[in-house]
Residue frames as qw, qx, qy, qz and C-alpha x, y, z in Angstrom:
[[0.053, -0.879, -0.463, 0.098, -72.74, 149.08, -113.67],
 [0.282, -0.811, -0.017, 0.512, -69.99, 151.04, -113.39],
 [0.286, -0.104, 0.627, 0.717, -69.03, 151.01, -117.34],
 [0.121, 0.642, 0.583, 0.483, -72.30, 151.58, -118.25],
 [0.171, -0.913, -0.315, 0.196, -72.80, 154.97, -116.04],
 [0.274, -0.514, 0.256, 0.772, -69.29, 156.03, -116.88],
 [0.370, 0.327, 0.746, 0.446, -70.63, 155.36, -120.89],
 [0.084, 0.594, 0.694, 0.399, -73.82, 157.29, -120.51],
 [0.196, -0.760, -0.255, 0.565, -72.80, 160.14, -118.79],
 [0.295, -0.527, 0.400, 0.689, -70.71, 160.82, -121.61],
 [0.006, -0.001, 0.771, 0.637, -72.35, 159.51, -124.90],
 [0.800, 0.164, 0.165, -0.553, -76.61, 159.62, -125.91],
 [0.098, 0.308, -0.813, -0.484, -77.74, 156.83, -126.77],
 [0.378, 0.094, -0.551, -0.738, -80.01, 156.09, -129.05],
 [0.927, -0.112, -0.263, -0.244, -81.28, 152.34, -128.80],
 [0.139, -0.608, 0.780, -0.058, -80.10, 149.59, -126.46],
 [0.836, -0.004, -0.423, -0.349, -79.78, 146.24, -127.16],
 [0.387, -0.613, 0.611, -0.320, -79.20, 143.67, -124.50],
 [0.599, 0.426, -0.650, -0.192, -77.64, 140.09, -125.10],
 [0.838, -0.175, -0.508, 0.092, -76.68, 137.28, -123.12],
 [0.051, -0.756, 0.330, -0.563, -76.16, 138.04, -119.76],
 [0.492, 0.206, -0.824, 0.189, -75.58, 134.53, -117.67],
 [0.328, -0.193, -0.792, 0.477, -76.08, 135.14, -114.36],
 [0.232, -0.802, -0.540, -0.105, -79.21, 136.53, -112.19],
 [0.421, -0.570, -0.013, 0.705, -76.55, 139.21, -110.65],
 [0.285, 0.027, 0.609, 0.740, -75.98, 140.58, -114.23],
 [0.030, -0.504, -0.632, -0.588, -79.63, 140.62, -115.15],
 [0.254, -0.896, -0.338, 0.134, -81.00, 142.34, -111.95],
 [0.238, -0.316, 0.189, 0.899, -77.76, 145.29, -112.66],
 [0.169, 0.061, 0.467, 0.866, -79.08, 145.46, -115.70],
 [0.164, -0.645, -0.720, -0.197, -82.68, 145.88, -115.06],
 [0.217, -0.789, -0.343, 0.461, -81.68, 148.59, -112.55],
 [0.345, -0.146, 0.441, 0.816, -79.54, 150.27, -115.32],
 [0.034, -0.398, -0.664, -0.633, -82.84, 150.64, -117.05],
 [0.248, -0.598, -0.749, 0.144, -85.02, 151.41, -114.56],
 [0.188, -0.900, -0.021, 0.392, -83.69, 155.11, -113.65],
 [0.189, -0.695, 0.179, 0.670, -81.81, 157.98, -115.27],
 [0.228, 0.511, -0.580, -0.592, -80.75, 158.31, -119.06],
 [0.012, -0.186, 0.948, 0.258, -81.44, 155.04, -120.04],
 [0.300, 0.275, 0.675, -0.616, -85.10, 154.97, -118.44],
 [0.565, 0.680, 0.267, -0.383, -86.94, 156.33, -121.56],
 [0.384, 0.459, -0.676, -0.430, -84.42, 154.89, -124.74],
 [0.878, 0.195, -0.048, -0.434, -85.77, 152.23, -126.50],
 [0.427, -0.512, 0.722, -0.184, -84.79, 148.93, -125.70],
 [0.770, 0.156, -0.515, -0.344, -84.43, 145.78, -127.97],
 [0.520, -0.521, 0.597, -0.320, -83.79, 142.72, -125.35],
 [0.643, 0.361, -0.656, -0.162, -82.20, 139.62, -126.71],
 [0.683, -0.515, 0.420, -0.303, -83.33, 136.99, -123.80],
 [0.550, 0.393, -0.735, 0.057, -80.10, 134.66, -125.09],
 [0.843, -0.253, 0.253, -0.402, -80.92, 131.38, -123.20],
 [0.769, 0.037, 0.611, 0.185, -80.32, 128.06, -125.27],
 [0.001, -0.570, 0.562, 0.600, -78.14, 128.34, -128.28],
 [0.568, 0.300, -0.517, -0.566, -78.54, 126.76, -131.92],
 [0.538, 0.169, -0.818, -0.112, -77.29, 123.62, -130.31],
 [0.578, -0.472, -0.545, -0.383, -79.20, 123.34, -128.10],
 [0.451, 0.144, -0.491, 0.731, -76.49, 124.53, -125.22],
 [0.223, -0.930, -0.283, -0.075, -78.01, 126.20, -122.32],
 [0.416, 0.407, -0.092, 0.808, -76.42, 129.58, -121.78],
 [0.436, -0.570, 0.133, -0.683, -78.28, 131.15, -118.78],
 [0.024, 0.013, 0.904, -0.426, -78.07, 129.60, -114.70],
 [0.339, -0.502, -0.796, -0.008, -81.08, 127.93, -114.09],
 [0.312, -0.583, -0.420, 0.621, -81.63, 130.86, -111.21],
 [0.110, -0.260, 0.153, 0.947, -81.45, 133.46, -113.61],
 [0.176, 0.286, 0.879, 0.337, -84.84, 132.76, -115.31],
 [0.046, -0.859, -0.506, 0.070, -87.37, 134.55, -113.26],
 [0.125, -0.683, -0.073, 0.716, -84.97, 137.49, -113.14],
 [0.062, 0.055, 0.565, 0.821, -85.09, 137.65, -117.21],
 [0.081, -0.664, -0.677, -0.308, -88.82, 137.48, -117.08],
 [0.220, -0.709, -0.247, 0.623, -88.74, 140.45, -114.32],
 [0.299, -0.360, 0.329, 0.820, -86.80, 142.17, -117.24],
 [0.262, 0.385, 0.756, 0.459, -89.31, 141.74, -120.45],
 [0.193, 0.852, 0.487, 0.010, -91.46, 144.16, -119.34],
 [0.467, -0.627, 0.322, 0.534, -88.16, 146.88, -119.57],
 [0.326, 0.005, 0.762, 0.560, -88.05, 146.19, -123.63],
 [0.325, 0.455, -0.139, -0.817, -89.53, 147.67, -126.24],
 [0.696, 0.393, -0.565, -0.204, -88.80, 144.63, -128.33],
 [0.446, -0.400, 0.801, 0.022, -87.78, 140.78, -127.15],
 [0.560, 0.552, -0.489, -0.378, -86.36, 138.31, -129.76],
 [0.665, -0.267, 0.693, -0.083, -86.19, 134.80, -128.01],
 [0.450, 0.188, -0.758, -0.433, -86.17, 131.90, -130.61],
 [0.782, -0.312, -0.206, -0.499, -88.50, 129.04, -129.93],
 [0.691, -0.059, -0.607, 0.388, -86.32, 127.05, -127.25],
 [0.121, 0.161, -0.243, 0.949, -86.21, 130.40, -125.47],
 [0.489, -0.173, -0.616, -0.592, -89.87, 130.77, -125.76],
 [0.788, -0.198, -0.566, -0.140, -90.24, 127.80, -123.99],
 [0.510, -0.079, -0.603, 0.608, -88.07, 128.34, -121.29],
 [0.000, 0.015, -0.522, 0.853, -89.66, 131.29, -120.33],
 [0.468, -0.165, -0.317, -0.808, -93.12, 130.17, -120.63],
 [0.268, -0.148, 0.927, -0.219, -91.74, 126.95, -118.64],
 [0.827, 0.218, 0.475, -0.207, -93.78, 124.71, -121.30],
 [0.730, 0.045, 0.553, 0.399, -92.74, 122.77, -124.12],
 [0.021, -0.459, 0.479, 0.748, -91.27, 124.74, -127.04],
 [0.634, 0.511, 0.025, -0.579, -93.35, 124.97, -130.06],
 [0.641, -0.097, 0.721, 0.244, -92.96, 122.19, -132.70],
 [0.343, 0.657, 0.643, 0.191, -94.78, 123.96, -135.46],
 [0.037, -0.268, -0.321, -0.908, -94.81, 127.51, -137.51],
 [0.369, -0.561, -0.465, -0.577, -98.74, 127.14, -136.44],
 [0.461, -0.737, -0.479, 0.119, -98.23, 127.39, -132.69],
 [0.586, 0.058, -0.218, 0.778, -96.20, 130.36, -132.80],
 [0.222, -0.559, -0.324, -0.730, -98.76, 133.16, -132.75],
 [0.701, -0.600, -0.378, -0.080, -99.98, 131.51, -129.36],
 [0.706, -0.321, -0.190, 0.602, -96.48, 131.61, -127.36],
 [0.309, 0.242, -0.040, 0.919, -95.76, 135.00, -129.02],
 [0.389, -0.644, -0.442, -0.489, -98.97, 136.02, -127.33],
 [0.711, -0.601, -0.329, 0.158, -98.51, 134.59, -124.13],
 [0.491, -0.048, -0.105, 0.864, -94.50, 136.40, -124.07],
 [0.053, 0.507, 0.162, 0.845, -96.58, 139.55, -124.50],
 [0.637, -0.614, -0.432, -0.175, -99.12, 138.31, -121.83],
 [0.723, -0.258, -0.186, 0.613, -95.71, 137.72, -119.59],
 [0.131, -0.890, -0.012, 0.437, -95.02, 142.15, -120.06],
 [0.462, -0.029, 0.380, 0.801, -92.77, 142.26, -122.79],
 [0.335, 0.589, 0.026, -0.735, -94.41, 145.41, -125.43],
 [0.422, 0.600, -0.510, -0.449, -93.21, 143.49, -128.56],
 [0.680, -0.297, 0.670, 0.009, -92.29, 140.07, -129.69],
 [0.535, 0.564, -0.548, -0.308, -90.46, 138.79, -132.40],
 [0.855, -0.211, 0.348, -0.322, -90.41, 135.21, -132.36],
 [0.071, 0.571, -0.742, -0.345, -87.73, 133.56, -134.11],
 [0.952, 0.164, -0.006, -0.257, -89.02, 130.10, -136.04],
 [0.277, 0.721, -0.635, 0.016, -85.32, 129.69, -137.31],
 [0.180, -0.262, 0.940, -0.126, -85.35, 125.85, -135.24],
 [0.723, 0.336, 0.380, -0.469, -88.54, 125.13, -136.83],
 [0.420, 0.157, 0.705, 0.549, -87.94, 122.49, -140.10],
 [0.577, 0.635, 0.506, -0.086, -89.27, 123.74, -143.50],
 [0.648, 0.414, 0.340, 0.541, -88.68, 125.46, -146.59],
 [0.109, 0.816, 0.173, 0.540, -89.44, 128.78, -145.46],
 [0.328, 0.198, -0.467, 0.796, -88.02, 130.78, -142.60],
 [0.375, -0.696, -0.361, -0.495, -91.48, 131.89, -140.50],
 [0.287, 0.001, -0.585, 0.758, -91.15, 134.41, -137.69],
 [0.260, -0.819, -0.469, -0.206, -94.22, 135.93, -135.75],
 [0.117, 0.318, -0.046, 0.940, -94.49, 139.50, -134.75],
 [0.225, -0.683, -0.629, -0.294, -96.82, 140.68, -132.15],
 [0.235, 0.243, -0.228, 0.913, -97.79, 143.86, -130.78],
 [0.184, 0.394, 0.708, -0.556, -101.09, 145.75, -129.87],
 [0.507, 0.384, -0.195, -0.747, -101.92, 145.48, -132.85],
 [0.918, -0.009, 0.369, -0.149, -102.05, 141.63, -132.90],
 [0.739, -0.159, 0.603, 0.256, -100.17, 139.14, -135.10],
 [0.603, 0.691, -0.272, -0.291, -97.92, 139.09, -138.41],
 [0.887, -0.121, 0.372, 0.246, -96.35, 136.23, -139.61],
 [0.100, 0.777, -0.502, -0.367, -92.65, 137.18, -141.20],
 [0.933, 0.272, 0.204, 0.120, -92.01, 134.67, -144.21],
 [0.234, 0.772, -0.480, -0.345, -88.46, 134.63, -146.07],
 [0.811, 0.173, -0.555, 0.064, -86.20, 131.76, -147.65],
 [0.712, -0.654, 0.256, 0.005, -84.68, 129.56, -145.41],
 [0.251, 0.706, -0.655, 0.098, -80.44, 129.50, -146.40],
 [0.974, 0.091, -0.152, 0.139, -78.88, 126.04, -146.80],
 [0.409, 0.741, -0.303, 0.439, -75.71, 126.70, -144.87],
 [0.711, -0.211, -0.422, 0.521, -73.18, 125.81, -141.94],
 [0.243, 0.325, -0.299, 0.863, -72.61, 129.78, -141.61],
 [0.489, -0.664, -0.540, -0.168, -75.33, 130.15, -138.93],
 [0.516, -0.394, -0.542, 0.534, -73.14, 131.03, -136.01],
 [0.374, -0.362, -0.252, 0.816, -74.46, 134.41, -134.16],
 [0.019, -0.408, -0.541, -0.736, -77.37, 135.09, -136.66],
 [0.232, -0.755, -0.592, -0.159, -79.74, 135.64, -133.36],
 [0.453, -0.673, -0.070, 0.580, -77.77, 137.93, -131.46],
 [0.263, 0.098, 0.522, 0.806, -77.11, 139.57, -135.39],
 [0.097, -0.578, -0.757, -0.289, -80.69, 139.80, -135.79],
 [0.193, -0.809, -0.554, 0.027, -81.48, 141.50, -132.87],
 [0.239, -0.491, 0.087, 0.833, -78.29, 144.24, -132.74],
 [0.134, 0.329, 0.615, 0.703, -79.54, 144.56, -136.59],
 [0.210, -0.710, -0.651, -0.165, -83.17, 145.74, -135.22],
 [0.357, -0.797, -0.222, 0.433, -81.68, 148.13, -132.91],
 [0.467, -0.093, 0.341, 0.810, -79.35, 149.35, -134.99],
 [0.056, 0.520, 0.635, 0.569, -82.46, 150.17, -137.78],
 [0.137, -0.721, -0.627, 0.262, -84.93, 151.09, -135.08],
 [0.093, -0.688, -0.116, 0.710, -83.87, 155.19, -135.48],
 [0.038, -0.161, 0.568, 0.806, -83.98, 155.13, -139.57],
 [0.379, -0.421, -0.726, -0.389, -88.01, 153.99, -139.57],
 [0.525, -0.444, -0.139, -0.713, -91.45, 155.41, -137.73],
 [0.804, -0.354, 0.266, -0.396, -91.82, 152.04, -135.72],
 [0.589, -0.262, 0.756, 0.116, -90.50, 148.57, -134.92],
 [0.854, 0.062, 0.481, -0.189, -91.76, 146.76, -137.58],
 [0.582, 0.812, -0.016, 0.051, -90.31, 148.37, -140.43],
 [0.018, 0.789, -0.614, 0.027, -86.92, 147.88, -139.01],
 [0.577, -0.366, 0.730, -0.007, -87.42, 144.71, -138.02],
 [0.782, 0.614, 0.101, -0.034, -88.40, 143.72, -141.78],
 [0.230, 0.829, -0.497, 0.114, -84.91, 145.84, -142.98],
 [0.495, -0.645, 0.548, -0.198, -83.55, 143.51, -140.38],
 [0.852, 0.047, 0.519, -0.043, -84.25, 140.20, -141.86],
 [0.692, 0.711, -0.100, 0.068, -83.87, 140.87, -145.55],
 [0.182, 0.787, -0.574, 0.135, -80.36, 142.09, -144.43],
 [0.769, -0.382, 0.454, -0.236, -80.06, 139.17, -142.10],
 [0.895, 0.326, 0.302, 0.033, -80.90, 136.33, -144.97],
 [0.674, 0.670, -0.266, 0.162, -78.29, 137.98, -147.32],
 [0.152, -0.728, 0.635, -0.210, -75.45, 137.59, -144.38],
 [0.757, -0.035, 0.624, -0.191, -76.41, 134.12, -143.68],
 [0.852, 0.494, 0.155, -0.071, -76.30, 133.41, -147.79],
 [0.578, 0.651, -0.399, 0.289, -72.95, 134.77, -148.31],
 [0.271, -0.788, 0.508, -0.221, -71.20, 133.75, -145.13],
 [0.948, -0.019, 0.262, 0.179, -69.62, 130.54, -146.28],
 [0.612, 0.652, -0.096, 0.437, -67.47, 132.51, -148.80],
 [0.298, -0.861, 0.336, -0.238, -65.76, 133.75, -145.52],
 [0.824, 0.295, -0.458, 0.155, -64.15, 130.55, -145.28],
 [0.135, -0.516, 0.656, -0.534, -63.59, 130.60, -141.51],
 [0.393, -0.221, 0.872, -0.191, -62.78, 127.50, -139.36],
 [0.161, 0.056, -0.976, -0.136, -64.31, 124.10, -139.92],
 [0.032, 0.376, 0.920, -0.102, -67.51, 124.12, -138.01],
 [0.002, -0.754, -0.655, 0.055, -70.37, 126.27, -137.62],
 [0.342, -0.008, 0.038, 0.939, -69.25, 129.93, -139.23],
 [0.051, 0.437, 0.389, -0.810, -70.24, 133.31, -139.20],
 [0.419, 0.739, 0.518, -0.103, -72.94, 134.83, -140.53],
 [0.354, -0.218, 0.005, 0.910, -71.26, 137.95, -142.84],
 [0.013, 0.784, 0.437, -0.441, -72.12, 140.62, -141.78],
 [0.179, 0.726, -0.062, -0.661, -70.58, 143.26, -144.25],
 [0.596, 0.398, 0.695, 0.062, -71.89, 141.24, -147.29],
 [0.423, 0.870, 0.242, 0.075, -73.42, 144.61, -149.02],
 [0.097, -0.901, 0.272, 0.324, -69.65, 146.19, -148.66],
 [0.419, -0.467, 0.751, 0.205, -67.64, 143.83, -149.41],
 [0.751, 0.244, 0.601, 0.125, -69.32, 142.81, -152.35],
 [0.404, 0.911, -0.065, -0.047, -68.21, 145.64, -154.17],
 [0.112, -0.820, 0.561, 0.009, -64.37, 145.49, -152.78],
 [0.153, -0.208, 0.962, 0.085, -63.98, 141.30, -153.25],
 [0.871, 0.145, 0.019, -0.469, -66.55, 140.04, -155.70],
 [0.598, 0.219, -0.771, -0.012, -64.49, 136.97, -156.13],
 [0.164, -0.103, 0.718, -0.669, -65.53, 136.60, -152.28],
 [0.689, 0.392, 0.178, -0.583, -69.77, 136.58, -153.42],
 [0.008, -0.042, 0.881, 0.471, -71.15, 133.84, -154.73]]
């Protein structure tokens, strides 16, 4: 608490995004962090980081209801469909077609937004769902053959915040978001780091200018 008041006394800022945060101590700071002063009225993307790719849980068991407490605090939350599930406490979606429902229900639960990550869903296509009060959009893109995977949701959603102040409204950033996403996730094997599950890369559109022998 006391790094983020010493932060915002000194710096605006813009958007926040919030990430894995482990323990129910953590998430009820941070809820109060939001609740009053400077922070109270900046827009808020909220990455409720739960269960990783592999399927790892990353949040105490105790800390659940305080993330739901938090959703309604967000402008934006970006679970993926394990996530989802946990905080809906029913079985994670198995299907592209039941996402619309859960992204409902997360909205039902107070969140304003919901981006729904498919990204553990099989198929050829990537399919995320969007809903707001303006009801439901399914996001389509390719889905990337590739080991580089590691830290694409927690990418995703700093990516949205990041956008959120260069566009009118969420959605248009969170589009900008993906496109840019998919091309980090295509070229981040040519990074050629470690052995298992690498990063996504992120500075793809820079670096393809300064090491094209890097881009394939």
């Amino acid at each position: 608490r006391a790094q983020v008041e010493t932060l915002v006394a000194d710096v605006r800022i813009d958007v926040v995004k919030v990430g894995m945060l482990a323990s129910a101590a953590l998430v009820e700071t941070v809820d109060a962090l939001l609740a009053s002063g400077p922070l109270a009225a900046t827009p808020v993307v909220l990455d409720p980081v739960m269960v990783s790719t592999s399927g790892s849980r990353l949040l105490s068991p105790d800390a659940v209801d305080a993330v739901r407490a938090l959703l309604p605090r967000a402008d934006v939350i970006t679970p993926n469909v394990p996530e989802a599930g946990v905080l809906l406490d029913q079985p994670p979606a198995e299907s592209p077609a039941e996402l619309p429902e859960q992204a409902a229900a997360l909205r039902a639960l107070g969140a304003r937004r919901v981006l729904l990550k498919g990204g553990h869903l099989d198929g050829t296509e990537s399919v995320d769902v969007w809903h707001d009060e303006r009801g439901t959009s399914e996001l389509r893109g390719p889905r990337i053959a590739t080991t580089a995977t590691h830290g694409k949701g927690c990418t995703l959603s700093s990516a949205v915040a990041a956008l959120r102040p260069r566009h009118d409204g969420w959605l248009p950033a969170v589009r900008e978001a993906r496109g840019w996403l998919t091309e980090a996730l295509r070229h981040g094997e040519s990074l050629g780091i470690g052995s298992g599950a690498g990063p996504v890369h992120h500075f793809h559109e820079q670096w393809r200018w300064q090491h094209p022998e890097t881009i394939h």
